[in-house]
Structure formats: C-alpha cells, structure tokens
N, C-alpha and C positions, 0 to 999 in steps of 0.2 A: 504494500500500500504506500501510495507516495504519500510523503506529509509537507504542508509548509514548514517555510524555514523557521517560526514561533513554534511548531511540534518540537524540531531536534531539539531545539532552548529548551523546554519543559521536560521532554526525556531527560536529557542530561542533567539538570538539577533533580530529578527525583532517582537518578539513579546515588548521586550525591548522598542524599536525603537515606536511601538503604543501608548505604555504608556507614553511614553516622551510628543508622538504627543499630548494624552487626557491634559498632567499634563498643556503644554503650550498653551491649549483654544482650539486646534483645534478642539474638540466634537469629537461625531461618526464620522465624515468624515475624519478623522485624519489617521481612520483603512482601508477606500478604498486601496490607495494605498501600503498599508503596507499587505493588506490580497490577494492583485494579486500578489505582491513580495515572498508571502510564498507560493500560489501556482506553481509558475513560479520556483521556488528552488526547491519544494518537485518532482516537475516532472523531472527534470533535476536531482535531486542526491535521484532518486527510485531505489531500487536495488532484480530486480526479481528473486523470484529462478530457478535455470536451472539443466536442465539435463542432463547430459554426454550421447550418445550415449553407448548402451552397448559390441560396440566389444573392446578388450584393447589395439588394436595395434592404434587405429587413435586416432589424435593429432585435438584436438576442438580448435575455434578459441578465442584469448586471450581478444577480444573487439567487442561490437557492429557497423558494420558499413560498408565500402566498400573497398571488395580489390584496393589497387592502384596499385599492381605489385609484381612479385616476380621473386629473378633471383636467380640463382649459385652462388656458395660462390669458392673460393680457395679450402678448405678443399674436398670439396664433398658435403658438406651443401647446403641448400639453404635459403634464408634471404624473407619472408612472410612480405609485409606492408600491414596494416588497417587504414583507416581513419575513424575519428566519426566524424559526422557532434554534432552541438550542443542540436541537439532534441534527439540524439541516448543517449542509456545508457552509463555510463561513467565509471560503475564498470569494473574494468580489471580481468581477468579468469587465472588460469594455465592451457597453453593447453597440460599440461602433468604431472603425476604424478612425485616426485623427491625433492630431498634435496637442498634448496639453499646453496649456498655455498660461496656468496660473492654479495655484492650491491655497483655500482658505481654510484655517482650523478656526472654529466656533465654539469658545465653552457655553455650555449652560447646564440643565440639570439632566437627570438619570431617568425619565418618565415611563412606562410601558412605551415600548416602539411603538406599538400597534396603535394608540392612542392618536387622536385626530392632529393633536396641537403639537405631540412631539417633533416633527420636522420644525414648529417653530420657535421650542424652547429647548430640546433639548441638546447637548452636546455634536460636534457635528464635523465632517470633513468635506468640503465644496474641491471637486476637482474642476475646473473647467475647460472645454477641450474644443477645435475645432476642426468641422470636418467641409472640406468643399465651402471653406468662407463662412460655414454657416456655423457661429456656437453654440453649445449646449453644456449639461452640468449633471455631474453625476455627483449625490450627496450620500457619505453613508451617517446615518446617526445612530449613539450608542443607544442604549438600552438601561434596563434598570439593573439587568448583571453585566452587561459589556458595557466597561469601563477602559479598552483600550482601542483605538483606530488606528490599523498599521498602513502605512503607504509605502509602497513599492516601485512609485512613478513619483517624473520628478516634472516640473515645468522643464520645455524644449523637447522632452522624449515623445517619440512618436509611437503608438499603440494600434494596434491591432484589434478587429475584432475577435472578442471572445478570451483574449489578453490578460493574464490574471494581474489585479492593480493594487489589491489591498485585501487586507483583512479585519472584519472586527471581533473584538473576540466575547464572544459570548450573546445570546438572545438580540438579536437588533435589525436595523431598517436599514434598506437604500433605496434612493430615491433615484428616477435618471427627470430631467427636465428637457423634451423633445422641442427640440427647433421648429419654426413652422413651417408646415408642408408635411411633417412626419406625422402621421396615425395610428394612433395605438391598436392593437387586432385582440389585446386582451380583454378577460372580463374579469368581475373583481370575486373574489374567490378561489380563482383559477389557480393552480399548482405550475409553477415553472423552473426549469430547472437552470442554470447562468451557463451562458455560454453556449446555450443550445436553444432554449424555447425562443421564438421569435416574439414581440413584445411589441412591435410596429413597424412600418410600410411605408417606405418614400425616402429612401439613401440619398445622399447627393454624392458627388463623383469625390473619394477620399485620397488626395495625391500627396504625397509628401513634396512640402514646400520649404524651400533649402532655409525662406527670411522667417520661415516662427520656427523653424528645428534650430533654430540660435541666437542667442542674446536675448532670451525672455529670463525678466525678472524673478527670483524664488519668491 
C-alpha cells in the first residue's frame, strides 16, 4: 500500500514510541498497542493511484468523499463542497490541469466541515490556480479533528490533473470554486472519488505558460 509522505513520519515515531515501550519493561506487549496505532495511521494516510478520466474538458473531483452542495458564484462560477469522513482518503487531487499562482492560509476555528458556514469561519488553505487564462481556487478547510493542512505545491509549479496537492489530516472539507463556463454534473449526496469522479464540464485549453511558471510571489 502506498502511503503519503505524513504516513512514513507517523510510522517512524511510533515505531520510536515501541522501543521506549520494550526499553521501560513493558516486553512484547508494549508493541500491541503501538502496532494497531500504525495500522490505524497507514490506513488513514494511504494514498492510491488514480486515474483521470480521458476526455480533457471534465474537471475530476479534488477529495474522496460526499458532495455537500454546490451553488452559483457572483462571477458565473460555481463553488463544489466535498466532505471526507475520516475513513475516506485524505490525499487532495487537482481537478484541473494549470499553474498555481498564489497560496493563502486562513486561521479560524475547528467547526464540523460538513456544516454550512465552515468554508467561512473555519481554518483554511486557498490555492489559486490558472488554467487557459481563466482562475479558479481550490480550498481545503480543516475540521473539528483535522487540525493540520499539508501543501505539497508551491506558487509557479504547474499541476496536472488528478495531481496529488495536499493533505489534510483528519475529518475535513475541500472546496474547488469553478470559473465561469464550467458546470458542475454532480449532485449533492453523491459519493466521488478524487482524481477520478468527474465533478464538471467545460475545460479550457491548459498550456503551460513559460511568464506564470516564474517569478510568482509565495
């Protein structure tokens, strides 16, 4: 099973954590609960590989989990929520090819994901990214147990779709915000998997452009 790279981290300190257990008398029985802690990590930060559907116009979903909703933006856009429960994969996807172009971190607080307001109070990582001139923004927000957002892309890198970007770790939301023209094909309920379910309709042409893959501000 492949694992993110926060899996090996966690392995490795709780292999630590056994050997503490053996040095201070506790024997073999030291390693029970330290060897269900490394199962219960490696299942929770597994990170599958996925495959992009092959047409280029549709936008795959950025998380494993369930739509909560999506509505209309101002712009013409419209704004796609996912929730993962904490058995789901936690690896986050790009649902579209394109150059980041800027990364915002947002404190606030720990609220259920699932909850209507949490995209606008609680804790949060704004990637922004564009594809074919046109941006959009993928937001993951923590949770009431996900308390860390890992990022894996940096502003100027260029992404792929289906592209694994971040992690959060533990129960939480991502959001993607669709540029206008794009059309979500999901419904809210609906179960998708990141990197594969398609999530909306109407790509624009994603070329790598030599002036945003350089000199973009962190």
């Amino acid at each position: 099973m492949r694992l993110a790279p926060e899996g090996w981290a966690g392995l490795g300190i709780l292999a630590v954590l056994g050997l503490v257990f053996m040095a201070v008398g506790g024997g073999i029985w030291g390693w029970v609960p330290v060897s269900l802690g490394a199962v219960g990590w490696a299942f929770f930060c597994r990170h599958p590989v996925r495959r992009p559907p092959p047409e280029p116009d549709l936008w795959v979903a950025p998380a494993d989990g369930r739509v909560v909703g999506w509505e209309a933006q101002p712009d013409g856009g419209h704004r796609v929520g996912i929730f993962m429960q904490v058995w789901d994969v936690h690896v986050n996807r790009a649902p579209f090819s394109g150059v980041v172009t800027a990364q915002v971190g947002q404190r606030g607080r720990f609220r259920p994901a699932f909850r209507p307001d949490a995209p606008r109070v609680n804790e949060q990582v704004h990637t922004y990214i564009v594809s074919g001139g046109q941006p959009w923004r993928l937001t993951q927000t923590a949770g009431v147990l996900a308390r860390r957002i890992r990022r894996w892309v940096r502003p100027g890198q260029w992404v792929d779709r289906g592209q694994s970007v971040g992690m959060i770790l533990l129960g939480s939301r991502v959001d993607v915000v669709l540029p206008a023209g794009v059309i979500p094909t999901v419904r809210v309920g609906q179960r998708v998997r990141a990197g594969e379910t398609p999530i909306a309709r109407g790509g624009y042409a994603a070329e790598k452009d030599p002036k945003l893959l350089s000199g973009i501000e962190t």
